[in-house]
C-alpha positions in Angstrom: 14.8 -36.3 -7.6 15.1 -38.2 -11.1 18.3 -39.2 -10.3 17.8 -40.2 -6.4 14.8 -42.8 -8.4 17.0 -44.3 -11.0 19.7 -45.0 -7.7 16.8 -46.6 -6.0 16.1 -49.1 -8.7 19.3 -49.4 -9.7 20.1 -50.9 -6.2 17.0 -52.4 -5.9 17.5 -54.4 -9.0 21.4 -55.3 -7.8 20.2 -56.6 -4.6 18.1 -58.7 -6.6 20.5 -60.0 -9.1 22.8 -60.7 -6.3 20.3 -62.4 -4.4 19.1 -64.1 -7.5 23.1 -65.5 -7.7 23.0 -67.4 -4.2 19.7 -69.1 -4.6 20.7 -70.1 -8.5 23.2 -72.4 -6.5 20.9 -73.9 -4.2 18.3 -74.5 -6.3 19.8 -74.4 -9.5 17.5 -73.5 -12.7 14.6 -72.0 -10.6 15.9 -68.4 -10.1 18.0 -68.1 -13.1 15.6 -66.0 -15.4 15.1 -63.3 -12.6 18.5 -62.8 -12.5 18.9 -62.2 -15.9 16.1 -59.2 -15.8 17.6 -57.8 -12.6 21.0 -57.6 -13.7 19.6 -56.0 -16.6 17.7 -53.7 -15.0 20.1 -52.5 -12.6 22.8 -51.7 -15.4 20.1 -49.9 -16.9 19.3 -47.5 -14.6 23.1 -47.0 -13.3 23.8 -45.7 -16.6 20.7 -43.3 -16.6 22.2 -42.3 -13.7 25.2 -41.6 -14.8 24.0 -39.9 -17.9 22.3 -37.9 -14.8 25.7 -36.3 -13.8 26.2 -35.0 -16.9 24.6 -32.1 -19.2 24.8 -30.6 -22.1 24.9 -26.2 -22.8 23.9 -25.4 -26.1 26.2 -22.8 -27.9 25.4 -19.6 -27.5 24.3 -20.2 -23.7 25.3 -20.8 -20.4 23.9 -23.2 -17.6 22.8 -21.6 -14.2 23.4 -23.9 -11.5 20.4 -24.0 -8.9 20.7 -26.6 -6.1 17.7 -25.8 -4.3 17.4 -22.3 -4.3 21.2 -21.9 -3.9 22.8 -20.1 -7.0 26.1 -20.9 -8.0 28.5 -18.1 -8.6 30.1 -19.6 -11.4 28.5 -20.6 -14.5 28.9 -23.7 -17.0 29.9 -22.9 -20.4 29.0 -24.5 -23.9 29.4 -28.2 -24.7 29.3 -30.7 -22.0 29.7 -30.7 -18.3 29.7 -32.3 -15.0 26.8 -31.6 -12.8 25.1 -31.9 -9.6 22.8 -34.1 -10.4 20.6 -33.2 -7.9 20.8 -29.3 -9.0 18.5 -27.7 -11.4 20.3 -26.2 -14.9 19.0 -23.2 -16.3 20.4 -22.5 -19.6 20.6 -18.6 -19.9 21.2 -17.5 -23.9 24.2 -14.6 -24.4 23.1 -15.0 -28.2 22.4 -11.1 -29.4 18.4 -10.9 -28.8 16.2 -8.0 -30.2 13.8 -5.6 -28.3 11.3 -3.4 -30.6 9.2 -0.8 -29.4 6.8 1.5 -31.4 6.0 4.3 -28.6 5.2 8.0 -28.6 7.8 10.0 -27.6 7.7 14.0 -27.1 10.3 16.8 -28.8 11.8 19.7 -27.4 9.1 21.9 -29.0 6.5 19.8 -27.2 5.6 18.2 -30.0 4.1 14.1 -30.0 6.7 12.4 -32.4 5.4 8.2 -33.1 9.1 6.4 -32.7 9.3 3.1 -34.2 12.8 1.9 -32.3 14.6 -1.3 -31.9 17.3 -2.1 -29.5 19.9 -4.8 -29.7 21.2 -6.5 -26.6 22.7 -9.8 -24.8 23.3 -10.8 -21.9 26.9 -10.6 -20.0 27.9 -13.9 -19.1 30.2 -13.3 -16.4 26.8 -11.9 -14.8 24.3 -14.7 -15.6 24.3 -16.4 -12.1 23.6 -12.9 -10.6 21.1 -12.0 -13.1 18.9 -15.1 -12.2 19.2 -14.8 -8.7 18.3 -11.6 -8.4 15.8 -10.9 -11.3 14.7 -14.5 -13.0 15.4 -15.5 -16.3 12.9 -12.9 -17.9 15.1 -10.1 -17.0 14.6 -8.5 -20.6 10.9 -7.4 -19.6 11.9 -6.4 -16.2 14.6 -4.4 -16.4 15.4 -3.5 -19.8 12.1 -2.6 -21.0 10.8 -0.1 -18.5 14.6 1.3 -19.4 14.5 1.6 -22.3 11.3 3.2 -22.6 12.2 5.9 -20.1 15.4 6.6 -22.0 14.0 7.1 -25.0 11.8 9.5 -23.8 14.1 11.6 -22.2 16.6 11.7 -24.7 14.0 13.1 -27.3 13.0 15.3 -25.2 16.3 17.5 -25.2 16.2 17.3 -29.5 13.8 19.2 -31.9 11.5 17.6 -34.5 13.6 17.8 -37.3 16.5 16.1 -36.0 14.4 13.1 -35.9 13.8 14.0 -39.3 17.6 14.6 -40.4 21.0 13.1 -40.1 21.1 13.9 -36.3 18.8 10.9 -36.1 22.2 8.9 -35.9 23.8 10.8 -32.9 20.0 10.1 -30.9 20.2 6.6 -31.4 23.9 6.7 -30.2 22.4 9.3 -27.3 19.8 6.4 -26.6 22.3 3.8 -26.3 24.9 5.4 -24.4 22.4 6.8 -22.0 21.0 2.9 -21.7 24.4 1.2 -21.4 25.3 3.5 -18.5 21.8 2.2 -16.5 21.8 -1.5 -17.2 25.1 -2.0 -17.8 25.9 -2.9 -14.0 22.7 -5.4 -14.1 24.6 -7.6 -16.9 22.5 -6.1 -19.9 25.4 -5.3 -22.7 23.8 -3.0 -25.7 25.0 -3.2 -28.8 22.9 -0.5 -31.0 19.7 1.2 -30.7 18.8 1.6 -35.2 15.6 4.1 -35.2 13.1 2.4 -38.0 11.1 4.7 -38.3 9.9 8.2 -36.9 6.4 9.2 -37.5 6.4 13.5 -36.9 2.6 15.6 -37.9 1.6 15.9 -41.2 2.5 19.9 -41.3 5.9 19.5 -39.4 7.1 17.2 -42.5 5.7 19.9 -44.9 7.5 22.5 -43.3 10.9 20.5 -43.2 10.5 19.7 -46.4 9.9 22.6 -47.4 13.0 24.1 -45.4 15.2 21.6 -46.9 14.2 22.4 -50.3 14.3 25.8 -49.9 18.4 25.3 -48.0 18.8 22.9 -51.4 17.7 25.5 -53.8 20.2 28.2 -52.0 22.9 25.6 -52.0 22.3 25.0 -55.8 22.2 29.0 -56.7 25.8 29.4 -54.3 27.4 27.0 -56.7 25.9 28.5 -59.4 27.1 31.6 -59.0 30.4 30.5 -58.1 30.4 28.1 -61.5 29.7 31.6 -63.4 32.8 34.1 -61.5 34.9 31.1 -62.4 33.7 31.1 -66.1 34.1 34.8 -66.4 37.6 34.9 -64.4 38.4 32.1 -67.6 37.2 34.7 -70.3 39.3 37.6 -68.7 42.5 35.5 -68.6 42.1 34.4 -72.1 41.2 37.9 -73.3 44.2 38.8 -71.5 46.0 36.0 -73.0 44.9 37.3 -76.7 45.9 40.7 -75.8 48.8 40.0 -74.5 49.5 38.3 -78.1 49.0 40.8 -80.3 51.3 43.5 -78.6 54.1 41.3 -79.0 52.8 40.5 -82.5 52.5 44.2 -83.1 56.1 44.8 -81.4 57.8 42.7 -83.4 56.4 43.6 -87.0 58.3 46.8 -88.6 58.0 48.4 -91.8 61.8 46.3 -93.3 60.8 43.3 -92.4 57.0 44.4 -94.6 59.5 45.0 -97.8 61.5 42.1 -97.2 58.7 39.3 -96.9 57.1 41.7 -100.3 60.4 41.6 -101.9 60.4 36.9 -101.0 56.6 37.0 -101.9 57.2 38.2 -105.3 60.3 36.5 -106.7 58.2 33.4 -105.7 55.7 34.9 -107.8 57.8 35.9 -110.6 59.0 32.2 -111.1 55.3 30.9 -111.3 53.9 29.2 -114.5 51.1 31.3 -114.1 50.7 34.1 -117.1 51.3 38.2 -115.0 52.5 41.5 -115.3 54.7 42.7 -112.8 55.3 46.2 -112.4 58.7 46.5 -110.1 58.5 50.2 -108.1 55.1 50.7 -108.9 53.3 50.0 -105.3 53.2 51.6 -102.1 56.5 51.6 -100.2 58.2 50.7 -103.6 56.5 46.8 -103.8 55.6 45.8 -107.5 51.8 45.4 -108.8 51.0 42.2 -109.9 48.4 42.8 -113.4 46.9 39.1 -113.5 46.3 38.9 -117.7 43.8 36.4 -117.5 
C-alpha cells in the first residue's frame, strides 16, 4: 500500500510540475517556484518507489513472499532482490537456533529421572514457503516442541537409570535425535544434535551406582593386579631358569685337568712376584704347591 502512496504523489507532483511548465510561459515568473517544489517532489517519491521494488535478506535468512495471502513457492535468498512491491516479505532465519528443555522424564524401572536437554535445529530452506503457509513463522513452538517433548519421553522410557548415568548417555541423545529427525524432518525441521546437560536421577539411585561402579573399579584394579603378579612370577621362573641353566654348562665344562692347569698358571705368576713366599711344589692336594706367606 506504501508503494501504491508514493506512485500517487509521485504523479500527483509531476502533473504539477508539468502543469507548472505551461503556465511559467504564459505568465512568466508567477508559477516558477511551484515548479521547482513539484519537480522535486515527484523525483522524490519515484525513487522511494523504486527503492519499493527492491529488498534486502539478511544472511543467514530467507524472504517469504506473501502477496495477499498467496505464498510463493520459491523463496528469495541472501543479499538483495527484486520484489513485488505490493507483497509482504517475511524473512525466515536457517541460522542453527537452540531449544532447551528441563523436563521429567521416566526410566525403564519406573523411575522419575529430572532431564536437563537441549536440542539443536534450523530450518530447511528449500521448505520455508511451506513452513509459513502451513504453520506460521513460530513453527519452533508448534511443531517441534510438543515433539520433542514426547520423544524424549519415550526414548527414556525403553533405557534404565544408570545409562543416564553412564556412557550410554551418548547413544540416547543420538536415540533422541534420530527418533526426532524421522518426525519433523518432512515439516522442514533439520536436527543437528540433541547434547544431554544434565540428568538429575534420586539421591539413592546415584549411591547405588556409585557404589556399583566403585565396586566394578575395584574388581577391575585387583584383575590387573593379579595379572601384574603371574607376569612377575613367570619373570622369576625364567631367570631362575636362566641361572640354572648357567651353572650346568658351567659345571660341564669344568674338569679336574683344566683345575691343575689354571693351579699350575696361577703359581708361576706367583713364583715371579716380588712378594717374600715359600713354595712347596707337590705338597697340596692333587699335587698343587702350598704357598707359606713369611710375613
Amino acid at each position: 500500500m506504501f508503494f501504491i502512496f508514493t506512485l500517487i504523489i509521485a504523479a500527483v507532483a509531476g502533473y504539477m510540475w508539468f502543469s507548472a511548465g505551461k503556465k511559467t510561459q504564459q505568465f512568466n515568473e508567477a508559477f516558477a517556484k511551484n515548479k521547482a517544489i513539484s519537480g522535486i517532489v515527484a523525483v522524490f517519491f519515484l525513487v522511494i518507489a523504486v527503492f519499493q521494488m527492491l529488498t534486502v535478506i539478511p544472511a543467514g535468512h530467507v524472504g517469504v513472499v506473501d502477496f495477499f495471502g498467496h505464498v510463493s513457492p520459491g523463496t528469495l535468498k541472501a543479499g538483495i532482490n527484486l520484489r513485488n512491491p505490493l507483497a509482504r516479505i517475511v524473512k525466515m532465519s536457517i541460522k542453527t537456533q537452540e531449544l532447551t528443555e528441563d523436563m521429567p522424564v521416566p526410566s525403564k524401572e519406573g523411575l522419575t529421572v529430572q532431564l536437563d536437554v537441549t536440542t539443536l535445529f534450523h530450518l530447511d530452506p528449500e521448505k520455508a514457503a511451506e513452513i509459513y503457509k502451513t504453520v506460521g513463522a513460530d513453527y519452533a513452538n508448534i511443531i517441534l516442541v510438543p515433539q520433542f517433548r514426547s520423544v524424549c519421553r519415550g526414548v527414556t522410557a525403553n533405557y534404565e537409570a544408570k545409562a543416564l548415568y553412564t556412557a550410554q548417555r551418548e547413544l540416547l541423545a543420538k536415540a533422541i535425535q534420530q527418533e526426532l529427525n524421522g518426525l519433523i524432518n518432512a515439516r522442514g525441521i533439520i536436527i543437528e544434535s540433541v547434547p544431554l546437560r544434565r540428568v538429575g536421577l534420586p539421591k539413592k539411585v546415584t549411591d547405588a551406582i556409585e557404589d556399583k561402579l566403585k565396586a566394578e573399579q575395584e574388581s577391575q584394579r585387583m584383575e590387573w593386579v593379579l595379572t601384574k603378579e603371574k607376569q612377575e612370577a613367570e619373570r622369576k621362573r625364567i631367570e631362575a631358569k636362566g641361572i640354572s641353566d648357567f651353572q650346568n654348562i658351567v659345571a660341564q665344562g669344568i674338569s679336574q685337568p683344566l683345575l691343575r692347569w689354571k693351579g699350575i698358571e696361577a703359581t708361576e705368576k706367583l713364583a715371579s712376584s716380588p712378594n717374600a713366599k715359600v713354595i712347596v711344589i707337590g705338597a697340596g692336594k692333587d699335587g698343587l704347591p702350598i704357598i707359606l706367606d713369611t710375613q
